[in-house]
C-alpha positions in Angstrom: -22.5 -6.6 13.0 -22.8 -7.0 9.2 -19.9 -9.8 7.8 -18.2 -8.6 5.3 -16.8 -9.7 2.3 -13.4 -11.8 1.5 -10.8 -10.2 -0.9 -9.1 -13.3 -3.2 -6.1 -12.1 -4.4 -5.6 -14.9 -7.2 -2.9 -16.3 -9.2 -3.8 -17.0 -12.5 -0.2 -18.1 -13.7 2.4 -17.2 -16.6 -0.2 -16.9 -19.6 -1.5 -20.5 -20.6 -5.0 -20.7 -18.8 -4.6 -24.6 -18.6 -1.7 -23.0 -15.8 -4.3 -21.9 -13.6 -4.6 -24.1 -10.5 -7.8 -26.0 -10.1 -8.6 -23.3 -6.8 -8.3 -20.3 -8.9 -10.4 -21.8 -11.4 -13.4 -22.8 -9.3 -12.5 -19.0 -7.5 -12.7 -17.2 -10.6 -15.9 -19.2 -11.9 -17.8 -18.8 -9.0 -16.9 -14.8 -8.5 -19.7 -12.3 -8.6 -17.1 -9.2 -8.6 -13.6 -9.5 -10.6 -10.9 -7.1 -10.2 -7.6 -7.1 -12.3 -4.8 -4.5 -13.4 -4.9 -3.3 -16.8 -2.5 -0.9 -18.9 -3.2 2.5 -19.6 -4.0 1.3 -23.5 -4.2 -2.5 -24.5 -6.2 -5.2 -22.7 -5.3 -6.8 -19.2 -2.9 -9.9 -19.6 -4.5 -11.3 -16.1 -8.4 -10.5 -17.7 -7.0 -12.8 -20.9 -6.0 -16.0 -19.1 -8.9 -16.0 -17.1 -11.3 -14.9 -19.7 -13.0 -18.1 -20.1 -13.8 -18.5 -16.1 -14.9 -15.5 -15.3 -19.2 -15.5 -15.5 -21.6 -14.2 -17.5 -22.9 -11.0 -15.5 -19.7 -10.6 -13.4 -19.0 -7.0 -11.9 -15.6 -6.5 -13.2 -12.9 -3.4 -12.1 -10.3 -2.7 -13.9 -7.3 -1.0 -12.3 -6.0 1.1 -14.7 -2.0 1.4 -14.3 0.1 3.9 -16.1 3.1 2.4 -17.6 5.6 4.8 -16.9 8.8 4.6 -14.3 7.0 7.1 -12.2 5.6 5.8 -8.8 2.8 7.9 -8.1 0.3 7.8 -10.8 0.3 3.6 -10.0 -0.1 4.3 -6.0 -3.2 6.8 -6.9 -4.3 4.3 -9.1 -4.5 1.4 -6.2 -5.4 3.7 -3.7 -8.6 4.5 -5.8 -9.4 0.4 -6.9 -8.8 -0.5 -2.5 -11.7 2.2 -2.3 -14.0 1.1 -4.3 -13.2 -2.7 -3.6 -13.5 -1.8 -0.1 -17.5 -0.2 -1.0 -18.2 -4.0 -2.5 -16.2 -5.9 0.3 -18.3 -3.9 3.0 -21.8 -4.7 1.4 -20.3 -8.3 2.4 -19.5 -9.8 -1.2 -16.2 -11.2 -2.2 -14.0 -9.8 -4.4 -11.7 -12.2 -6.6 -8.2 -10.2 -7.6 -6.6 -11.5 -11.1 -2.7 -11.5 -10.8 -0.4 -12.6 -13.0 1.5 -15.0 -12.4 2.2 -15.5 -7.9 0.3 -12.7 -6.3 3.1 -12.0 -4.0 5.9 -12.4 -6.5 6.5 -8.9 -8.2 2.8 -8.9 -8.2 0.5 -5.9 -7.8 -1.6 -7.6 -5.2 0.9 -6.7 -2.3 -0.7 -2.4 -3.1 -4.1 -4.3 -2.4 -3.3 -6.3 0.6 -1.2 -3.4 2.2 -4.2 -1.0 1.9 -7.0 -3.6 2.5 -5.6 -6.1 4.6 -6.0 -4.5 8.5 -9.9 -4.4 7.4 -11.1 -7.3 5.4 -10.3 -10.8 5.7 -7.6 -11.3 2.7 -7.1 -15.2 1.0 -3.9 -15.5 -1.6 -3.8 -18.3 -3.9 -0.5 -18.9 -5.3 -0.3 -19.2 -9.0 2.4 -21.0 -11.1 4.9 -18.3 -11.3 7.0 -16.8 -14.7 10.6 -18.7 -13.1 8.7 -21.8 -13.4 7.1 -21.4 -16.4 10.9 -20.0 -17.8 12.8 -22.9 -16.4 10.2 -25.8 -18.3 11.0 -23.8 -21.6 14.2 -24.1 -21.5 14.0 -27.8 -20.1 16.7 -27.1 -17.2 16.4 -26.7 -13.7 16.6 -23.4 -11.6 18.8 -24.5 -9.5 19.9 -28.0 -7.3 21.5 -29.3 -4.0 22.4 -26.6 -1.9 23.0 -23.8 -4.6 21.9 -20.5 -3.9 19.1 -18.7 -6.7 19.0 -15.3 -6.7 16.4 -13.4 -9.1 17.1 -10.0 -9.9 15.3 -7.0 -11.5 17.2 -5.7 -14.5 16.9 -2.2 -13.3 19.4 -2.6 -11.2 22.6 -0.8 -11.6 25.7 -2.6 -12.9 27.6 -2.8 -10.2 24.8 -4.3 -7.9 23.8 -6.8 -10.4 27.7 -7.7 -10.7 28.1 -7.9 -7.1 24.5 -10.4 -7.1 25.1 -12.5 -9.3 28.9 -12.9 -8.3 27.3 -14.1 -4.6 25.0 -17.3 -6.3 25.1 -20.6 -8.2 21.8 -19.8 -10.1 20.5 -15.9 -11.6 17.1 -15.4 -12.8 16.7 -11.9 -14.6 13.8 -9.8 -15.1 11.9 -7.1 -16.2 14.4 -6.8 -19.3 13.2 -5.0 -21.8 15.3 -1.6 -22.4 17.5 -2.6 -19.8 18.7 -6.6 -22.1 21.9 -5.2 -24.0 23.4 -3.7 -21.0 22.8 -7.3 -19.1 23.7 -9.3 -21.8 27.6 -7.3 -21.8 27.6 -7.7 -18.3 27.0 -11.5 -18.1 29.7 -11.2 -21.0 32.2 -10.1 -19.5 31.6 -12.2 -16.0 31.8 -15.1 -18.7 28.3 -15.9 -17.8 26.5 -15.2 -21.5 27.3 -18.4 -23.1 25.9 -20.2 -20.8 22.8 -18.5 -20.5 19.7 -18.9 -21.7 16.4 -16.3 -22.8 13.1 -17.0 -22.9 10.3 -14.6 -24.0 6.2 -15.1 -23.4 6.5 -18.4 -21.5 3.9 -20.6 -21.5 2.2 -18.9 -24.5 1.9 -19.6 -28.1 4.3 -16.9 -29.2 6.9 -18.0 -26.9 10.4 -17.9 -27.8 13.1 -19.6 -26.4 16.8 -18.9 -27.2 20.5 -18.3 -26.1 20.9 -14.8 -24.7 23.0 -14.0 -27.6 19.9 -13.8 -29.8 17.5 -12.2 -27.7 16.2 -8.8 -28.9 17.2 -6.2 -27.8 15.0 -4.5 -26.3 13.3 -7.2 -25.5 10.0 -7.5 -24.1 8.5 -7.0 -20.6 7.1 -10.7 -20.1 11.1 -12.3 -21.0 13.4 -13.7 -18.5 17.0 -14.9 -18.0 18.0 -17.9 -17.1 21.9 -18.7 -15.1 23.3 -21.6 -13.7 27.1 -21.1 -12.9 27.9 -24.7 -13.1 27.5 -27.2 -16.5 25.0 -29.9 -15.0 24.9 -30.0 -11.2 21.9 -31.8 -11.2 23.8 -34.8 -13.0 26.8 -35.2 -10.8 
């Protein structure tokens, strides 16, 4: 029986290539077939950070993702990159799988896995993740002791994001854009806002770190927000 191949699904971190772990590096460098998602029009963020690892002569496949709020389109679209990563993993060669950031947090990957998993051995390498990389720009920790963090998409309806937050010590936000006015006059009103703090492009040179009450609006996708319900609970 013919071995086959290993899929690498691999964490390339926030944006700064000197974020990469020493693994993915030495992953990435030694890769003869390179997978990563890429947008619809634009370049791939994960292709960028590991641009200078990946060889000389590499196979590459780009996923191409729609950016829309529809479902499907992005399902076809994995469903067609697990087929053709599936042609190279069966010819037994490895397949490396940029991800942004964690592979399994909010990360693509998990389409990959699901559909390739039950047939090919699958490795994940972890990847410094955006709450990290959000929490050293704003020089504050996520959270201490026993306090409880809760990271939320933005998405989310008022009233569930109201009901969340009002259940932890510590909020992350995400995946602001369109959705950063309406969160920023929620946390105003729970008497949250003052307190918090925005960061945008972490880890990169055009990040921008401020108080949420002047982040853009909208703002954009890679930005985060940062809660802690008490002053400094780390100092007392």
């Amino acid at each position: 029986m013919t071995a086959t191949g290993t899929l690498w699904g691999v964490g390339v971190g926030p944006g700064d290539p000197e974020l990469m772990t020493l693994k993915a590096h030495r992953l990435i460098r030694a890769a003869r077939v390179v997978a990563y998602p890429a947008p619809d029009s634009g370049v791939s963020f994960a292709r960028e950070i590991a641009a200078g690892a990946i060889a000389e002569g590499a196979e590459e496949i780009p996923m191409i993702v729609p950016m829309r709020p529809d479902r499907f389109p992005a399902q076809e679209v994995y469903a067609e990159a697990a087929t053709r990563i599936a042609a190279r993993l069966g010819t037994g060669e490895d397949v490396v799988c940029l991800c942004e950031g964690d592979p399994f947090f909010y990360g693509s990957f998990m389409y990959l896995f699901a559909r390739l998993a039950d047939r090919f051995p699958v490795e994940v390498v972890p990847g410094v993740s955006s709450l990290g990389a959000c929490a050293a720009a704003l020089k504050r920790p996520l959270t201490a002791r026993n306090d409880v963090l809760t990271v939320l998409p933005a998405p989310l309806p008022d009233d569930a994001l109201r009901a969340r937050i009002e259940g932890a010590q510590a909020v992350a936000i995400m995946k602001l854009g369109r959705h950063l006015g309406r969160v920023r006059r929620l946390l105003a009103g729970m008497g949250l806002a003052a307190g918090a703090g925005y960061v945008e492009r972490a880890s990169l040179g055009a990040q921008a770190v401020r108080p949420l009450a002047e982040a853009p609006d909208p703002a954009p996708y890679f930005s985060m927000i940062l809660v802690h319900k008490a002053d400094d609970p780390w100092l007392t």
